[in-house]
N, C-alpha and C positions, 0 to 999 in steps of 0.2 A: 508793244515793242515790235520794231520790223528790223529784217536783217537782209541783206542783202550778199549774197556769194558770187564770184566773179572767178571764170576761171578765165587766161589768156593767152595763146601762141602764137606764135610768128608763124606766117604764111607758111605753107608746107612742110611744117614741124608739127610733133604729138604734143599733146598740153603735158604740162611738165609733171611730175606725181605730187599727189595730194602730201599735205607734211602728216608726221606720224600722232595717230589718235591719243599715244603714252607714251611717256619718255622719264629718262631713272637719270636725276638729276643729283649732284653733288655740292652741299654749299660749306664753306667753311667760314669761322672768325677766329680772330686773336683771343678776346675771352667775353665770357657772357655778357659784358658791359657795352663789347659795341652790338649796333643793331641789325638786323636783319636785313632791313629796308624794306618788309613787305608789308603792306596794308592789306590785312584778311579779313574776308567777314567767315565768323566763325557762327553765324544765327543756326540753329534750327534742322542740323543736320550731321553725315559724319563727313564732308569732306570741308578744306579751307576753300576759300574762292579768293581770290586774287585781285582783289580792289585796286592796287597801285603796285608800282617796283620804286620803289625812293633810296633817296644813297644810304649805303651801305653795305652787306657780302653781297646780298643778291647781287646787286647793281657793276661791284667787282669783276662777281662771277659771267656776268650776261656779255663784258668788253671783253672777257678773253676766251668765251666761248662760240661757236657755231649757230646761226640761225634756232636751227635744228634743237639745240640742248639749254636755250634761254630762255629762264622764265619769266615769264609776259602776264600784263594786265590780263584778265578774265580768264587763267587759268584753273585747274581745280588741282589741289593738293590731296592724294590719296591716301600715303602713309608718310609716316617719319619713322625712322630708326625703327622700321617694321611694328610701328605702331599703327592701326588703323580702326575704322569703323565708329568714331567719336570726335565730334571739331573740338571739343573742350579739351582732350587727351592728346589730339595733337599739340596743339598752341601751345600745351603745357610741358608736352617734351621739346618743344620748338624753344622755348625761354630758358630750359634746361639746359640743352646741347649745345657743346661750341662746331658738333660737325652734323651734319644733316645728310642722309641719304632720301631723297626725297623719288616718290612715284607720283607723278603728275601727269593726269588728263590734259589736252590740249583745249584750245579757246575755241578748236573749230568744232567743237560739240556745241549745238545750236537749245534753246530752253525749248521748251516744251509749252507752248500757251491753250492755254485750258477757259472757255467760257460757261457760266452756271448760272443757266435762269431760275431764278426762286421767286418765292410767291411767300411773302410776309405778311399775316392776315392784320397785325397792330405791331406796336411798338413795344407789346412786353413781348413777343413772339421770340424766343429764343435760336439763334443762328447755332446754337453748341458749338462755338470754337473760342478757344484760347488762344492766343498768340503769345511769341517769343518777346521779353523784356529782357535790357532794354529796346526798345524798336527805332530801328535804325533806319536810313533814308532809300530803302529798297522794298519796299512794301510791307503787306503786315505777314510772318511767318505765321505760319498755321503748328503750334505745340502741341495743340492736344482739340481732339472732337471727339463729341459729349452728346447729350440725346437734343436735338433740337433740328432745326431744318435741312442742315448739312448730311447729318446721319443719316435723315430719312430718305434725301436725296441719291447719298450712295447705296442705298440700300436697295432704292429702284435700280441701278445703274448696275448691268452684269459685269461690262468692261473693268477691271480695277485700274487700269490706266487713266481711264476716263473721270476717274472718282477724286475729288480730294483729297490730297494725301496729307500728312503730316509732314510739314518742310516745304511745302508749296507757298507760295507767296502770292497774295492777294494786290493783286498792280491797280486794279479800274474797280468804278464802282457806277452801271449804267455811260459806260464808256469815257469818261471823269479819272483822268491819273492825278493824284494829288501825293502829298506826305504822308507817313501814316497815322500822324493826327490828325488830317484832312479824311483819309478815307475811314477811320475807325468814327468820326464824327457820321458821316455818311452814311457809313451800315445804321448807328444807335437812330437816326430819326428816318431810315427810309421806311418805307410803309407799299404794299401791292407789289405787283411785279417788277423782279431787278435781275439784270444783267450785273452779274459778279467777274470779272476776268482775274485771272488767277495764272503764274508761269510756273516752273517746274525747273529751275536751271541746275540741279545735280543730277549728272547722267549717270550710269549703274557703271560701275569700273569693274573691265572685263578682270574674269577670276587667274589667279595664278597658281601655279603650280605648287 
């Protein structure tokens, strides 16, 4: 993944200020029947992510509100109705609630890309990671790691940032982005040394009061 940031002024003006890291958003419906309009991937973590805005409150909400206070593709959803800390307990009061107080991270929190050279001596060589089902078209989530080459990796590795985490997403496999029946095909017959790329796109939501 590459990203590009662009900041722009006019000739002898300041760059304008950067938009805010979190923002405490309002949605409302008429009743649980109509939709949300939000497309979430809910894989592997405790916040929503922000797949799409399609019609519906959101999409309401976003024509009568401020740049500033609209929620947008690639945002992260931190809590609902002071729910937080589980993507499955959110969506679950999300489908419940006809009103939403929502805390959302902004899209200009950029992923974190992570690369991991490993050394698989055969094909029974066990990588110890599980991943999130079902697996959806954003790489393979990392659910659980187990004794096999990933462990022993983090284990060398003092940094814990630097380490695979649980909720990381596995994007490349020897620089090869594919589906993730493409790359879980990939990992089962690679063999000697492999470049693993791996992103990290939930950013730690600053603590509140």
């Amino acid at each position: 993944a590459a990203f590009l940031w662009l900041q722009i002024r006019a000739a002898g003006k300041d760059y304008p200020p950067a938009p805010p890291d979190e923002s405490e958003i309002t949605l409302e419906r008429s009743s649980v029947e109509q939709p949300w309009g939000l497309d979430l991937n809910c894989q592997g973590g405790e916040m929503l992510h922000v797949v799409r805005v399609l019609p519906g409150a959101a999409c309401e909400h976003n024509r009568r509100a401020c740049p500033e206070e609209q929620l947008r593709r690639g945002d992260f959803v931190v809590s609902a109705n002071r729910i937080s800390g589980n993507a499955a307990l959110l969506q679950a009061e999300m489908r419940r609630a006809s009103r939403l107080d929502l805390r959302v991270l902004r899209r200009t929190w950029r992923p974190m890309e992570l690369s991991f050279q490993v050394f698989r001596p055969s094909s029974r060589s066990k990588y110890g990671l599980d991943f999130v089902e079902p697996m959806e078209n954003n790489g393979l989530v990392v659910a659980r790691i187990t004794r096999g080459i990933f462990r022993e990796l983090n284990s060398a590795v003092s940094d814990v940032a630097l380490q695979l985490q649980i909720g990381d997403r596995i994007v490349s496999v020897d620089d090869i982005k594919e589906p993730p029946a493409g790359l879980l095909y990939r990992l089962e017959v690679a063999v000697g040394h492999l470049q693993i790329g791996a992103i990290r796109i939930a950013p730690q939501p600053t603590a509140k009061p």
